[in-house]
Residue frames as qw, qx, qy, qz and C-alpha x, y, z in Angstrom:
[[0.434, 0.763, -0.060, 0.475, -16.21, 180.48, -60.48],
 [0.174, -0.879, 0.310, -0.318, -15.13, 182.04, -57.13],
 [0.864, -0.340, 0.340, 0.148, -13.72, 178.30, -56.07],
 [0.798, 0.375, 0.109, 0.459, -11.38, 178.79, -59.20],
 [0.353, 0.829, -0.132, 0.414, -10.62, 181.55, -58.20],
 [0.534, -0.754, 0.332, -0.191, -9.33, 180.68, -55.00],
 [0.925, -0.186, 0.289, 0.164, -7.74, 178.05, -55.98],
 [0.448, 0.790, -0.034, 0.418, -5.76, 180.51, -59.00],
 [0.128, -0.869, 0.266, -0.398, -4.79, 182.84, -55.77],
 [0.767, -0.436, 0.468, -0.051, -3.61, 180.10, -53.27],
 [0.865, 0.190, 0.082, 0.457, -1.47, 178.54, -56.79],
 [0.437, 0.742, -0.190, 0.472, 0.06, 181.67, -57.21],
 [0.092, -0.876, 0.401, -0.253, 1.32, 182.16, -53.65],
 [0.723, -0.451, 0.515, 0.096, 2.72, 178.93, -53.40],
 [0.855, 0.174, 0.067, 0.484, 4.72, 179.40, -56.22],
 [0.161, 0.825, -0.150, 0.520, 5.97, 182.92, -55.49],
 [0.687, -0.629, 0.363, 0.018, 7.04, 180.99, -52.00],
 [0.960, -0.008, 0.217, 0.178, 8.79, 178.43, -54.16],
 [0.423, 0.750, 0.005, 0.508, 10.34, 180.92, -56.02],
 [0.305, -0.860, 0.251, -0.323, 11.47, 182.83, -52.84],
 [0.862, -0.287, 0.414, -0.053, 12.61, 179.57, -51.48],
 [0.667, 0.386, 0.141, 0.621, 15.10, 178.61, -55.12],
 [0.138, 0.934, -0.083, 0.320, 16.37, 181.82, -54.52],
 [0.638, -0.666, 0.381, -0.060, 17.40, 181.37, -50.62],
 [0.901, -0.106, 0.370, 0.200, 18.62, 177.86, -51.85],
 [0.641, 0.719, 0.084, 0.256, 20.64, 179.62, -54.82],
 [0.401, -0.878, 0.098, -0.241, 22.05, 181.69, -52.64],
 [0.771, -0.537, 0.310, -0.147, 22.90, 179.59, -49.97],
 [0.878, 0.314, 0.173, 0.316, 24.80, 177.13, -52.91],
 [0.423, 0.807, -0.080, 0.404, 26.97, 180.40, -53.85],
 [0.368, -0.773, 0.316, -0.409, 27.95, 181.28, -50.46],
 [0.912, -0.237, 0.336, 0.006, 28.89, 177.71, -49.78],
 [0.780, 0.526, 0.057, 0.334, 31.03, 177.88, -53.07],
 [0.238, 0.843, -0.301, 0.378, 33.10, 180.66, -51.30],
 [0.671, -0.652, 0.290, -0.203, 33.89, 178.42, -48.07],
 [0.091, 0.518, -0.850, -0.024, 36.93, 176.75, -47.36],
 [0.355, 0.075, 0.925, -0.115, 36.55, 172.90, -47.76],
 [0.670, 0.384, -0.090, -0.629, 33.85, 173.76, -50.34],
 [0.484, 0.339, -0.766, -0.253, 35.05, 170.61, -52.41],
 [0.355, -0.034, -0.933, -0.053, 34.26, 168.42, -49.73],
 [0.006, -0.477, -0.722, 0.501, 31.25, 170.23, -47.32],
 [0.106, -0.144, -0.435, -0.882, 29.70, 172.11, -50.20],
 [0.464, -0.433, -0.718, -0.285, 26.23, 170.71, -49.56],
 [0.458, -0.633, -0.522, 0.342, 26.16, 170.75, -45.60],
 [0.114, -0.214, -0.026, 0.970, 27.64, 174.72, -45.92],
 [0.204, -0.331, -0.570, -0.724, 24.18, 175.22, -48.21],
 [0.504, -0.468, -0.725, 0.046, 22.14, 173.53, -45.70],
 [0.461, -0.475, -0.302, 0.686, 23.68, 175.30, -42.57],
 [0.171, 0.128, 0.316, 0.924, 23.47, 178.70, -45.04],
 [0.258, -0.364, -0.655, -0.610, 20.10, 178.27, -45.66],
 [0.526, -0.626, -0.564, 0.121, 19.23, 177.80, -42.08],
 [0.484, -0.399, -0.185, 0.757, 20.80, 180.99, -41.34],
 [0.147, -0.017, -0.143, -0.979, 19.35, 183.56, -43.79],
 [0.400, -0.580, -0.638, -0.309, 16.29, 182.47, -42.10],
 [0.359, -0.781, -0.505, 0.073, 16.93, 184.43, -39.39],
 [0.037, 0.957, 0.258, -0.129, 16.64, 187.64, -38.87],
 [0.391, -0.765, 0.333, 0.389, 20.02, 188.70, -37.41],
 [0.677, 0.083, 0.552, 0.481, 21.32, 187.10, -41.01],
 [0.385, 0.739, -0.076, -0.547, 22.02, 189.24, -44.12],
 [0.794, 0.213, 0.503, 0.268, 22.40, 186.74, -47.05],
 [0.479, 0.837, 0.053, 0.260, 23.15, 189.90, -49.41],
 [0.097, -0.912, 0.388, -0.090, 25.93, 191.03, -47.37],
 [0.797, -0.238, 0.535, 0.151, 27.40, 187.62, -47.11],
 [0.757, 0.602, 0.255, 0.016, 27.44, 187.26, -51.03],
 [0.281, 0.950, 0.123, 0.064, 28.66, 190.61, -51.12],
 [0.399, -0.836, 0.376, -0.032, 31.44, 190.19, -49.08],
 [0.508, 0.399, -0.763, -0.010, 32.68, 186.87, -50.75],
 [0.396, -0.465, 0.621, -0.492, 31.97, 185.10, -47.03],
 [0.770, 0.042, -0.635, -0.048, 32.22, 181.24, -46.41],
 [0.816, -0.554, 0.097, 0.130, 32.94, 179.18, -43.60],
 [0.419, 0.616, -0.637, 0.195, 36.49, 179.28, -42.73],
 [0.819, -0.231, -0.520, 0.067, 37.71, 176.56, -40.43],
 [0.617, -0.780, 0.056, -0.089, 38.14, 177.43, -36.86],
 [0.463, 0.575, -0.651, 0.176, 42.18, 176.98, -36.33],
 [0.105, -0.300, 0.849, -0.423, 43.24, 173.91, -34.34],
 [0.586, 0.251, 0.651, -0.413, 39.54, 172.60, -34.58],
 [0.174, 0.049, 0.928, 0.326, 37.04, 170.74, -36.90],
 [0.179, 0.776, 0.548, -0.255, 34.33, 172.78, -36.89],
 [0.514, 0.275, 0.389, 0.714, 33.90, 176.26, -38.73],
 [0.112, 0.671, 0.504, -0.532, 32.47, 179.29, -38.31],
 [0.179, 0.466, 0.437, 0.748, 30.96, 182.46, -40.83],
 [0.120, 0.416, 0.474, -0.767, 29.55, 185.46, -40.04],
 [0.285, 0.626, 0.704, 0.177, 26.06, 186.29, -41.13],
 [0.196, 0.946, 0.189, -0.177, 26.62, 190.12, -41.93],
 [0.221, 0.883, -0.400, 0.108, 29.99, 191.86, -42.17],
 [0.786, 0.257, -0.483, 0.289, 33.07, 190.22, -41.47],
 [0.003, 0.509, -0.306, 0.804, 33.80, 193.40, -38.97],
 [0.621, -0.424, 0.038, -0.659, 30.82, 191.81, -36.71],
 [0.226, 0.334, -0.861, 0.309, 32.14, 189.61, -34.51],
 [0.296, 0.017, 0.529, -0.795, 29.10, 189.54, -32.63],
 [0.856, 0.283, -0.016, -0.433, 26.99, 187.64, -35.83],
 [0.282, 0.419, -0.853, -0.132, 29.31, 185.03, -36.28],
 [0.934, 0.094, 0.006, -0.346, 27.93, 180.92, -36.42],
 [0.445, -0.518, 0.708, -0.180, 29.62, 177.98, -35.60],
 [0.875, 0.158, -0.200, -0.412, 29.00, 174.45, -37.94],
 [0.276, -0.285, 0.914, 0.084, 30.76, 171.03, -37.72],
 [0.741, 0.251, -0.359, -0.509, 29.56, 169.19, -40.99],
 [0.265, 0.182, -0.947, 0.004, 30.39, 165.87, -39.20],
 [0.001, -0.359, -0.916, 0.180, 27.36, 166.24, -37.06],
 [0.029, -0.609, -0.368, -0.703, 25.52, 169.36, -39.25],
 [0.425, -0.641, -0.447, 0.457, 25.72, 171.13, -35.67],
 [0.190, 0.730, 0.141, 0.642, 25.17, 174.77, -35.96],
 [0.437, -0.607, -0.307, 0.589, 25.99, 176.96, -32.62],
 [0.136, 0.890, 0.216, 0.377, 26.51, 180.43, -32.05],
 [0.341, -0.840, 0.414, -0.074, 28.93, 180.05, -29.45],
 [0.501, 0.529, -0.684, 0.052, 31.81, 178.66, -30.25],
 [0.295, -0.277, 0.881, -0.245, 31.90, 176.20, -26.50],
 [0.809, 0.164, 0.358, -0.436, 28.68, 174.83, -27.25],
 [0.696, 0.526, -0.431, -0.233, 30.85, 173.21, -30.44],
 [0.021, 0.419, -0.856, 0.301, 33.27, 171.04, -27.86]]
């Protein structure tokens, strides 16, 4: 009995991860839907999303809220978003979906 029951507790929190995890990835799909180029870097903006409201300094709800996407860097091929407010110049992310490079500083993209 107490092995079922461990094995009950250890199913439920690995689906209340999975669940947590379709969320992020729900998310991450929406936010990518608001980025320029969406039509043709939909997918790698998810990805590159996803890897960003994993950390910390990220606020996936304030993105949402804000409508926020990559927008393409002018003159370059790369893109950037910020992970909180727009106003925060100081969270802002760097991607180039040709080589799914993510930066935080915009040289480290060259």
């Amino acid at each position: 009995m107490k092995a079922l029951a461990g094995i009950t507790i250890i199913s439920a929190a690995l689906l209340a991860g999975c669940g947590a995890s379709a969320e992020i990835a729900e998310n991450a799909n929406k936010v990518a839907a608001f980025s320029e180029d969406a039509d043709q870097h939909k997918e790698q903006f998810a990805e590159a999303i996803d890897d960003l409201s994993r950390k910390k300094s990220c606020n996936m709800e304030a993105m949402l809220a804000d409508g926020a996407g990559f927008s393409r860097v002018t003159g370059d091929s790369f893109y950037f978003i910020y992970c909180d407010s727009p106003g925060d110049i100081t969270n802002r992310w760097y991607f180039d979906p040709a080589n799914n490079k993510l930066e935080r500083v915009k040289a480290a993209m060259r």
